[in-house]
PyMOL Python script that loads the backbone (N, CA, C, O; Angstrom):
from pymol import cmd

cmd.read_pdbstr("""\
ATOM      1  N   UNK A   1     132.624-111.553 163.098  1.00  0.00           N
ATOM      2  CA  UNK A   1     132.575-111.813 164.520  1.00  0.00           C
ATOM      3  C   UNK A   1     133.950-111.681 165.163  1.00  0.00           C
ATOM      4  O   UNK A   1     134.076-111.135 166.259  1.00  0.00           O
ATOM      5  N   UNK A   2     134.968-112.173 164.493  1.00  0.00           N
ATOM      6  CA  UNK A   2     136.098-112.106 164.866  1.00  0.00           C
ATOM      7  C   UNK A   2     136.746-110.826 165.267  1.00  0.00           C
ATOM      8  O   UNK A   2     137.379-110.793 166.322  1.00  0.00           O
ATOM      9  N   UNK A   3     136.643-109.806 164.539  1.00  0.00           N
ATOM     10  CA  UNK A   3     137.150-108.299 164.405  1.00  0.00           C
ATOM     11  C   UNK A   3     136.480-107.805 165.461  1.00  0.00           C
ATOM     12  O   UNK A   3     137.113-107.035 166.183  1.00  0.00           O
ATOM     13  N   UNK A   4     134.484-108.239 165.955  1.00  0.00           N
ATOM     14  CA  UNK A   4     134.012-107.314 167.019  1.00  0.00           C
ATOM     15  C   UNK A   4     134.914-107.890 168.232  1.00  0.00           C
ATOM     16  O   UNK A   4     135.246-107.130 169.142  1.00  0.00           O
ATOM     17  N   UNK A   5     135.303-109.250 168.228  1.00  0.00           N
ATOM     18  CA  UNK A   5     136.176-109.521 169.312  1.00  0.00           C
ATOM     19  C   UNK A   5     137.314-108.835 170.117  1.00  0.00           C
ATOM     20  O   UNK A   5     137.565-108.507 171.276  1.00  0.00           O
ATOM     21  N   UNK A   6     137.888-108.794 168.832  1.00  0.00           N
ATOM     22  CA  UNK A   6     139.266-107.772 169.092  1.00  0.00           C
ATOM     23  C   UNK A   6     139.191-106.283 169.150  1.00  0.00           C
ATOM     24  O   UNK A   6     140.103-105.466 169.282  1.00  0.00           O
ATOM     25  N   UNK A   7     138.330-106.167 169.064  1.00  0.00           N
ATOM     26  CA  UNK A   7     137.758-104.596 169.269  1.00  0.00           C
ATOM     27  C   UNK A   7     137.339-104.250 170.867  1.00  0.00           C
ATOM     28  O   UNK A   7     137.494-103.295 171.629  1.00  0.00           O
ATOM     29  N   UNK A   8     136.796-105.419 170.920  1.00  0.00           N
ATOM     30  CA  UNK A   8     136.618-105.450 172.401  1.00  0.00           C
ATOM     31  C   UNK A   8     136.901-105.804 173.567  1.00  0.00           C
ATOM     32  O   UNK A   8     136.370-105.684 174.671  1.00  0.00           O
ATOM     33  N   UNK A   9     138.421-106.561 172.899  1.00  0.00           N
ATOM     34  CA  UNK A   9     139.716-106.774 174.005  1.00  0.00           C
ATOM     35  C   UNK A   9     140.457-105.160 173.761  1.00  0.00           C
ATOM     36  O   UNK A   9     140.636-104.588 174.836  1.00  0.00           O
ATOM     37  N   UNK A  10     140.700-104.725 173.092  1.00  0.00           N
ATOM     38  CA  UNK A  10     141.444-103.272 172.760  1.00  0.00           C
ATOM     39  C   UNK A  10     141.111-102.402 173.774  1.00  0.00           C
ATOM     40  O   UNK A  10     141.844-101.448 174.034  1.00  0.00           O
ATOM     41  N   UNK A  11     139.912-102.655 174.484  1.00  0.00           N
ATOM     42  CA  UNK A  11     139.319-101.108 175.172  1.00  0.00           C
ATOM     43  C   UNK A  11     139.461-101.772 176.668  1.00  0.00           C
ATOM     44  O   UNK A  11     139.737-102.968 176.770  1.00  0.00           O
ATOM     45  N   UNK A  12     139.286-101.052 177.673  1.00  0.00           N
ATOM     46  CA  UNK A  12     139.799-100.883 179.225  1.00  0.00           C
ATOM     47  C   UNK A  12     138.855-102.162 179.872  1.00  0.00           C
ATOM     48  O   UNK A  12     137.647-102.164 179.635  1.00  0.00           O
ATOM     49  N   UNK A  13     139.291-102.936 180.460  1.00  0.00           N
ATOM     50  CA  UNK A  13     138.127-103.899 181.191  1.00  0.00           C
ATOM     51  C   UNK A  13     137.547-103.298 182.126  1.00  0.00           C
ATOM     52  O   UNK A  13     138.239-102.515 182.776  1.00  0.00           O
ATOM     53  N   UNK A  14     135.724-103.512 182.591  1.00  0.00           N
ATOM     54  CA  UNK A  14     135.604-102.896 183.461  1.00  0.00           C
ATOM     55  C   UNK A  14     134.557-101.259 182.708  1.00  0.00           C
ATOM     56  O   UNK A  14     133.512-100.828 183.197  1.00  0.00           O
ATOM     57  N   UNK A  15     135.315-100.660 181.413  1.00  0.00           N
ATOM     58  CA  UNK A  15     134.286 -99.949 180.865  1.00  0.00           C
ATOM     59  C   UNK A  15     134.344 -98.972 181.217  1.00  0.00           C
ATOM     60  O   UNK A  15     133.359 -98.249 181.072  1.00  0.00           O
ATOM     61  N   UNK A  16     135.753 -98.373 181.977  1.00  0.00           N
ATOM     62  CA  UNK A  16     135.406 -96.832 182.996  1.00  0.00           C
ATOM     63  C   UNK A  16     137.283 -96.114 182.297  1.00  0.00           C
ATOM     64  O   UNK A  16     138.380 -96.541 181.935  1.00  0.00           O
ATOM     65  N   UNK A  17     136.620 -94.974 182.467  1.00  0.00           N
ATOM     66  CA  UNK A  17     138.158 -94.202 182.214  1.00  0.00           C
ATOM     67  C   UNK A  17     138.289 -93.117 183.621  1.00  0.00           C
ATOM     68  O   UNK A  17     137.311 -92.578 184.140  1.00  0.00           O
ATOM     69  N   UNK A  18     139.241 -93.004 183.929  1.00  0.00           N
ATOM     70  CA  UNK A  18     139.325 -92.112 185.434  1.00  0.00           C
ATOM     71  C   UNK A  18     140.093 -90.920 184.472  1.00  0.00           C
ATOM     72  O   UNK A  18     140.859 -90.951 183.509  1.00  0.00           O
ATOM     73  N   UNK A  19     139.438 -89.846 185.300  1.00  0.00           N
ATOM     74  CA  UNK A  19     139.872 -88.167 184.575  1.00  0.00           C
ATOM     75  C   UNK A  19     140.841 -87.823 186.107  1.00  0.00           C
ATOM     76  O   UNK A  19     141.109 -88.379 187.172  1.00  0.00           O
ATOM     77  N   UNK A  20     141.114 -86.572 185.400  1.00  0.00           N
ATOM     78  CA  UNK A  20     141.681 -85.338 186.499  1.00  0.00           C
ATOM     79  C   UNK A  20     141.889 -84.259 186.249  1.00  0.00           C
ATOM     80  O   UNK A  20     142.714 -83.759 185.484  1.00  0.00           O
ATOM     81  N   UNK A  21     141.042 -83.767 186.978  1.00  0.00           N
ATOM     82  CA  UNK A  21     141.107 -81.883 186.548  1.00  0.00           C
ATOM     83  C   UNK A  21     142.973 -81.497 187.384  1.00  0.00           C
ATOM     84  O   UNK A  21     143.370 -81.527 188.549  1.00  0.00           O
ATOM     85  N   UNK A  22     143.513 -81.239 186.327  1.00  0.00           N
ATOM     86  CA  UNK A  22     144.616 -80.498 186.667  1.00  0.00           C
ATOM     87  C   UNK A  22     144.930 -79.074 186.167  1.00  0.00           C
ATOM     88  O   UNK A  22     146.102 -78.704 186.235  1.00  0.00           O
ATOM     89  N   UNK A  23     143.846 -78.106 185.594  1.00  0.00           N
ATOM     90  CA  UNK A  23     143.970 -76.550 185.157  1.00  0.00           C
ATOM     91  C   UNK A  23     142.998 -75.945 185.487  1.00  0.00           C
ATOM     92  O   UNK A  23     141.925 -76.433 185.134  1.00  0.00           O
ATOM     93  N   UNK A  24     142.973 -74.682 186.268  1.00  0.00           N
ATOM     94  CA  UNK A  24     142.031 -73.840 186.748  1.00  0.00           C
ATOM     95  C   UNK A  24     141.134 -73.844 185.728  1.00  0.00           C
ATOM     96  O   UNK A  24     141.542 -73.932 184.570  1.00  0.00           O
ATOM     97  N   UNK A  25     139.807 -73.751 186.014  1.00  0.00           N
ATOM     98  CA  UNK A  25     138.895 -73.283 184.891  1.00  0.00           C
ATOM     99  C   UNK A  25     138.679 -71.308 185.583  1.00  0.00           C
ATOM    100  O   UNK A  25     137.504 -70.973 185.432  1.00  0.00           O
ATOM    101  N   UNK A  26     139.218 -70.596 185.977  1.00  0.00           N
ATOM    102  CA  UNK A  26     139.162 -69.040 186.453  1.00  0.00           C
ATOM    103  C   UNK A  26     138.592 -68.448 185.102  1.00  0.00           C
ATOM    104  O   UNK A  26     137.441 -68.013 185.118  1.00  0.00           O
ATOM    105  N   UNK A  27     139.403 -68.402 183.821  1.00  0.00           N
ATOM    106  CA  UNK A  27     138.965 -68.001 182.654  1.00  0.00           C
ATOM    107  C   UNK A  27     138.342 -68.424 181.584  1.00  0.00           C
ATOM    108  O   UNK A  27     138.445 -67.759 180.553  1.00  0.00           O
ATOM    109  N   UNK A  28     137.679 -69.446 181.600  1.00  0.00           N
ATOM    110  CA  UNK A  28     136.706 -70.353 181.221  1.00  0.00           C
ATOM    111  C   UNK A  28     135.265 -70.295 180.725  1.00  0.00           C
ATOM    112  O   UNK A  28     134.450 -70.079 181.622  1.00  0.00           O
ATOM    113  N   UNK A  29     134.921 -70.397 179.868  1.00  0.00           N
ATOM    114  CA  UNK A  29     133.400 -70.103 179.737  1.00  0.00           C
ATOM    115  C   UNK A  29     132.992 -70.644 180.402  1.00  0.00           C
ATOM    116  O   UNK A  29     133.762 -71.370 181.031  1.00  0.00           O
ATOM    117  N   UNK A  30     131.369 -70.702 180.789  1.00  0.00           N
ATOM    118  CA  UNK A  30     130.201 -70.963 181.963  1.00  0.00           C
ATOM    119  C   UNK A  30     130.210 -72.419 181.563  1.00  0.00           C
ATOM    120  O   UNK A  30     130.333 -73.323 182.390  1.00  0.00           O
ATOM    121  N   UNK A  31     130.027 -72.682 179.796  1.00  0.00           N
ATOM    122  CA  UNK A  31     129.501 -74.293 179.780  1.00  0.00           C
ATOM    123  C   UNK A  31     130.598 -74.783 179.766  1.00  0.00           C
ATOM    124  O   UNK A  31     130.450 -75.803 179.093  1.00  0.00           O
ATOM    125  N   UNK A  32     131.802 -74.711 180.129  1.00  0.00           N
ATOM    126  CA  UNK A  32     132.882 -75.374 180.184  1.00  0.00           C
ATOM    127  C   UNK A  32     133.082 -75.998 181.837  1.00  0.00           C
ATOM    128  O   UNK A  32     133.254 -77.159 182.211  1.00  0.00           O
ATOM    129  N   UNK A  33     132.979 -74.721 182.622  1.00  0.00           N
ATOM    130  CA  UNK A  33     132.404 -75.204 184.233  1.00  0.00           C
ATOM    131  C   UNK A  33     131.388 -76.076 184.325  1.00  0.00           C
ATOM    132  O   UNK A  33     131.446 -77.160 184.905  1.00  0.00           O
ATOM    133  N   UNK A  34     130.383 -75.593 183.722  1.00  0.00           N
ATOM    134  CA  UNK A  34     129.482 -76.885 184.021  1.00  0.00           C
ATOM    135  C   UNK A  34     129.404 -78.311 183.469  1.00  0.00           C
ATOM    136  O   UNK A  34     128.649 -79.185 183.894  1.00  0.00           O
ATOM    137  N   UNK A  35     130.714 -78.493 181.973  1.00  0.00           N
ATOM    138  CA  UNK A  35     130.883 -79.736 182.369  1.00  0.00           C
ATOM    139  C   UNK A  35     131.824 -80.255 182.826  1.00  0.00           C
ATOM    140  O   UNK A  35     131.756 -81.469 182.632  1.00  0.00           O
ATOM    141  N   UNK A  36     133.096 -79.834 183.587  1.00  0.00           N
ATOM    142  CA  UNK A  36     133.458 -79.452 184.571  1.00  0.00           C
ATOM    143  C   UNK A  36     132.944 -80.768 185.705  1.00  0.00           C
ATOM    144  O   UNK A  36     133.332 -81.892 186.022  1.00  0.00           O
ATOM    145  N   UNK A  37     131.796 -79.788 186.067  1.00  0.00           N
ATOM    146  CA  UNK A  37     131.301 -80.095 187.765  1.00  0.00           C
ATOM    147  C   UNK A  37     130.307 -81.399 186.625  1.00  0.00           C
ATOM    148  O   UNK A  37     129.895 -82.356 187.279  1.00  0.00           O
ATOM    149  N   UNK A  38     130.064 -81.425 185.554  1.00  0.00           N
ATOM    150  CA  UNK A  38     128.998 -82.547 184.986  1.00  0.00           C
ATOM    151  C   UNK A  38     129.583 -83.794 184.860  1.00  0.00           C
ATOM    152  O   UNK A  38     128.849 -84.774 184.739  1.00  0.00           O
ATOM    153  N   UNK A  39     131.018 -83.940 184.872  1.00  0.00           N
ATOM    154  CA  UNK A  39     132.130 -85.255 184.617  1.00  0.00           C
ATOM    155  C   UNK A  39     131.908 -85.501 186.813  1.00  0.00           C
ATOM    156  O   UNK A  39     131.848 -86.660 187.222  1.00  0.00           O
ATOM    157  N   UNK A  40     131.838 -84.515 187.686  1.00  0.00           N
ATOM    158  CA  UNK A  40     131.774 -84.958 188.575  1.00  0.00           C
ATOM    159  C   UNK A  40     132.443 -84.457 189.313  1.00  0.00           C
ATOM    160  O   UNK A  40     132.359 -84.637 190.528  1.00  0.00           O
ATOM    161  N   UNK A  41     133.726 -83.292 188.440  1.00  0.00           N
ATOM    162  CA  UNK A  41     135.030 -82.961 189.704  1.00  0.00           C
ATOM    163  C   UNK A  41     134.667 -81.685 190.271  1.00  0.00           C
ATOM    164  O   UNK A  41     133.888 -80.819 189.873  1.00  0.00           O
ATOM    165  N   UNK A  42     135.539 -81.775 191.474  1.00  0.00           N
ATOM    166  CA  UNK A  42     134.391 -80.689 192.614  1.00  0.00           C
ATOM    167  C   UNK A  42     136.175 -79.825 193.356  1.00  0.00           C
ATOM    168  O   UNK A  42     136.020 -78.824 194.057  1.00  0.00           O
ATOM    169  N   UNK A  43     137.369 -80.235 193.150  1.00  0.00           N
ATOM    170  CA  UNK A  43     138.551 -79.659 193.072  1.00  0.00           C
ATOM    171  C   UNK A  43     139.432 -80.261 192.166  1.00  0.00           C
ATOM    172  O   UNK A  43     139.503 -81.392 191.687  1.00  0.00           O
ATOM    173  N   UNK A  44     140.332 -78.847 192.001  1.00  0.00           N
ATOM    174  CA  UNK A  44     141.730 -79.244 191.513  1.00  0.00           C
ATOM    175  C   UNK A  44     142.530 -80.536 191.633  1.00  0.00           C
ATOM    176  O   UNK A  44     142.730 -80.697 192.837  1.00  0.00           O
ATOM    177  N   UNK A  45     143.146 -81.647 190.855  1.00  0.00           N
ATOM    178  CA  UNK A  45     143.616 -83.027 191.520  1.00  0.00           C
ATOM    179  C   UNK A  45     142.663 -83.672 191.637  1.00  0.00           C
ATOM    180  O   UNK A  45     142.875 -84.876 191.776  1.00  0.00           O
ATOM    181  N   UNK A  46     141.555 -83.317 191.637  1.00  0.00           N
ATOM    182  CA  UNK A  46     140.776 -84.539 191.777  1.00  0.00           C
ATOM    183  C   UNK A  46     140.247 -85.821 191.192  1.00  0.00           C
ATOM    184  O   UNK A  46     139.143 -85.727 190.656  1.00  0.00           O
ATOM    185  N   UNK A  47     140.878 -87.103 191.194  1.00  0.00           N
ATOM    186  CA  UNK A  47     140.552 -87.756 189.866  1.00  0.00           C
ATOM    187  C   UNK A  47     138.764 -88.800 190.403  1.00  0.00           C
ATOM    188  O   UNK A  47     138.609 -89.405 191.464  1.00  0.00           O
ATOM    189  N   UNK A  48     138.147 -88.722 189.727  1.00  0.00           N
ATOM    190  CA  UNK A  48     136.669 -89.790 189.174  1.00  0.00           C
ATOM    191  C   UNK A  48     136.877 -90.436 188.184  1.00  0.00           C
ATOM    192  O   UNK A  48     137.541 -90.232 187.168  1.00  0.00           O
ATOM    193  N   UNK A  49     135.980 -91.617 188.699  1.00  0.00           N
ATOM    194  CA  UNK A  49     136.060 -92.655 187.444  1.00  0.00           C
ATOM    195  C   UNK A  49     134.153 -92.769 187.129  1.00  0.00           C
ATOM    196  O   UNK A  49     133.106 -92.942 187.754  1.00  0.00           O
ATOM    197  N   UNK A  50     134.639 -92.541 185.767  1.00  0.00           N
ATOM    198  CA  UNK A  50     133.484 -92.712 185.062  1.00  0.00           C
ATOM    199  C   UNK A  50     133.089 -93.733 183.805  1.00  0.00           C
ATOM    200  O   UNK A  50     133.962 -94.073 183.006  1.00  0.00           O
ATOM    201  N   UNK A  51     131.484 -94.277 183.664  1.00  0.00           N
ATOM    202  CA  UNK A  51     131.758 -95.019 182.751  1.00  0.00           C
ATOM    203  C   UNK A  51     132.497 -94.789 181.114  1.00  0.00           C
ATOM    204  O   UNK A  51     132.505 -93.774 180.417  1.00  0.00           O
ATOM    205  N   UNK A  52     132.930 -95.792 180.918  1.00  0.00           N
ATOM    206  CA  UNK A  52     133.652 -95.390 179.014  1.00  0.00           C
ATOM    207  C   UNK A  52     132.544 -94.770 178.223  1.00  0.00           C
ATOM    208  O   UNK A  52     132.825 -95.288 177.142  1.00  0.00           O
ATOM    209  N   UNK A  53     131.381 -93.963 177.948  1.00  0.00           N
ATOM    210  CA  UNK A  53     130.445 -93.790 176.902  1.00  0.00           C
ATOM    211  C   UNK A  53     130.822 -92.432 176.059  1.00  0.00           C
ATOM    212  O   UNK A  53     131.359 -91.400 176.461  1.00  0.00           O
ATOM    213  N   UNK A  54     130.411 -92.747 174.906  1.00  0.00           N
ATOM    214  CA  UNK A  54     130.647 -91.634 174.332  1.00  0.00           C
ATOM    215  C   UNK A  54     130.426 -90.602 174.372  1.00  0.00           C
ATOM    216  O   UNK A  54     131.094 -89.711 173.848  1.00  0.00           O
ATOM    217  N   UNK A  55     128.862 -90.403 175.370  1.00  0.00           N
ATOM    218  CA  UNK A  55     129.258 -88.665 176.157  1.00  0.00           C
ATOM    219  C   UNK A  55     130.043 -88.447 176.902  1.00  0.00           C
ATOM    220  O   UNK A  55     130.322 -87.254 177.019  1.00  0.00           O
ATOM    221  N   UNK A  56     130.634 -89.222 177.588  1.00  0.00           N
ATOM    222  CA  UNK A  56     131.450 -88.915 178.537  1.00  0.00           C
ATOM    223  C   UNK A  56     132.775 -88.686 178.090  1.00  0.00           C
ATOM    224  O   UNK A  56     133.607 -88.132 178.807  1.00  0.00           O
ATOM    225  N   UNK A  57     133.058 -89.155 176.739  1.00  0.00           N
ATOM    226  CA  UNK A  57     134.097 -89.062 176.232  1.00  0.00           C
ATOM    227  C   UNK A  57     134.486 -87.443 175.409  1.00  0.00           C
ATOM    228  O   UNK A  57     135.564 -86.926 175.114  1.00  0.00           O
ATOM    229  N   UNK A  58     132.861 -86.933 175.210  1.00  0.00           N
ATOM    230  CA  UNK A  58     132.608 -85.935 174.422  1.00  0.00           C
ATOM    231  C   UNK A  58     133.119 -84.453 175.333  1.00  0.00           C
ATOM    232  O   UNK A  58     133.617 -83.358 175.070  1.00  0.00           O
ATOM    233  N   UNK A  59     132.691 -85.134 176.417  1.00  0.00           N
ATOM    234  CA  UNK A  59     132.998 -84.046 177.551  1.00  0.00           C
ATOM    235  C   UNK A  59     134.092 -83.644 177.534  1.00  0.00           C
ATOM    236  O   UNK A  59     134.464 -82.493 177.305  1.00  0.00           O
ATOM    237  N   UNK A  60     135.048 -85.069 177.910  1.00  0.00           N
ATOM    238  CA  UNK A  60     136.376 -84.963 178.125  1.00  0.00           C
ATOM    239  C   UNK A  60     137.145 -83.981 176.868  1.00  0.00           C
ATOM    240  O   UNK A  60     138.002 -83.098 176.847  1.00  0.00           O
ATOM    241  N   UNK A  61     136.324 -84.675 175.906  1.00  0.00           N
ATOM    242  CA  UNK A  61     137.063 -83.704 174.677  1.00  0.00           C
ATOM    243  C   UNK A  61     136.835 -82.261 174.544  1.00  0.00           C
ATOM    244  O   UNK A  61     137.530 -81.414 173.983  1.00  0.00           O
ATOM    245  N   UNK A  62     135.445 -82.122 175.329  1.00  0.00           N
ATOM    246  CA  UNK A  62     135.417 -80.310 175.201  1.00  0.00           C
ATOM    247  C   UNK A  62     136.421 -79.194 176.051  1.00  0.00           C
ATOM    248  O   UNK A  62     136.913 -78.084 175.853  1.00  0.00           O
ATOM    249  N   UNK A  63     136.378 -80.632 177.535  1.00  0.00           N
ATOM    250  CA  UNK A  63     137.434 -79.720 178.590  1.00  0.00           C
ATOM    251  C   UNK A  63     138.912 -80.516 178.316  1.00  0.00           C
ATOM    252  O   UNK A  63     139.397 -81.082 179.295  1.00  0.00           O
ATOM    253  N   UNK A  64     139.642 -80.584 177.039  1.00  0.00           N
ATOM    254  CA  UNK A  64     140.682 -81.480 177.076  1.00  0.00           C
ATOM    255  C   UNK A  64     141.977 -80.543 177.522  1.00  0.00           C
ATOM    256  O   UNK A  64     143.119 -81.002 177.502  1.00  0.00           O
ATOM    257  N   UNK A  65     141.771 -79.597 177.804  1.00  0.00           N
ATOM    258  CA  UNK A  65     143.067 -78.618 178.011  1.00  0.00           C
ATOM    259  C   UNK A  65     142.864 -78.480 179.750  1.00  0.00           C
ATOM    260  O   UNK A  65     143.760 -78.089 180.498  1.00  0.00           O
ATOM    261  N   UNK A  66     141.870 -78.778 180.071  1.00  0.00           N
ATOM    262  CA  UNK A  66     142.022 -78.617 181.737  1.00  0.00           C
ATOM    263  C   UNK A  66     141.973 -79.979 182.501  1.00  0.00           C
ATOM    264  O   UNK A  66     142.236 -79.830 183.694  1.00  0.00           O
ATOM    265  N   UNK A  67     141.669 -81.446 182.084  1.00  0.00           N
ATOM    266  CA  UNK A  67     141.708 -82.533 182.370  1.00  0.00           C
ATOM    267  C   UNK A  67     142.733 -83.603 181.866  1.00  0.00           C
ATOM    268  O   UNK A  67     143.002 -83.489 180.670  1.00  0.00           O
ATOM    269  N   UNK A  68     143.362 -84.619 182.534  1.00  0.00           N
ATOM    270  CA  UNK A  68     143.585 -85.700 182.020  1.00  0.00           C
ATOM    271  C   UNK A  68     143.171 -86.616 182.499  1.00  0.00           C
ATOM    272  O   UNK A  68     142.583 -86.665 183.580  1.00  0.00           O
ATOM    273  N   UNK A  69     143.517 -87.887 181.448  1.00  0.00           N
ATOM    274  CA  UNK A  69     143.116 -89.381 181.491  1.00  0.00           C
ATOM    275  C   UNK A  69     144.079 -89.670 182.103  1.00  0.00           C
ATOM    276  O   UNK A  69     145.260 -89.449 181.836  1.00  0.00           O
ATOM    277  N   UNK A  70     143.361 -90.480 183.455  1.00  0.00           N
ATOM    278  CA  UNK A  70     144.884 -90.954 184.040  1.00  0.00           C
ATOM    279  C   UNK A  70     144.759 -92.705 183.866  1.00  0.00           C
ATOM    280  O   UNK A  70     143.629 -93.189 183.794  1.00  0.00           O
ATOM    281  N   UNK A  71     145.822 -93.491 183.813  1.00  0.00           N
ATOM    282  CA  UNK A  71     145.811 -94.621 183.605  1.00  0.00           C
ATOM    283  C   UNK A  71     145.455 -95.391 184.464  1.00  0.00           C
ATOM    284  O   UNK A  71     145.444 -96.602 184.241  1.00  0.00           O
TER     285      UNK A  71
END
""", "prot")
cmd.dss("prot")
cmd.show_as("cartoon", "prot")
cmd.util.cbc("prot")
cmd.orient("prot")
């Protein structure tokens, strides 16, 4: 019980990580745009906050060269 505790002070309160598309997707495959526009961002700079889940995390990891996690 103790360890799920601290596991679950470790992660963000609240449950959300905010992105930001900061790299053109111009040369990009199609399913890379669409998850892209599927995390929510609709321009360049634009940061959304989304919940912490592990698809959402999956995403982030597919487009990790055109997004960051901003704090």
């Amino acid at each position: 019980m103790a360890v799920k505790k601290k596991a679950a002070e470790g992660q963000k309160s609240g449950g959300t990580v905010k992105v930001k598309w900061v790299v053109s997707f111009i040369s990009c495959t199609d399913d890379m745009r669409q998850t892209i526009r599927g995390l929510g961002l609709r321009r360049m700079h634009q940061v959304v906050e989304r919940e912490d889940t592990p698809s959402v995390r999956g995403m982030i990891h597919k487009v990790r060269h055109l997004v960051e996690v901003v704090e």
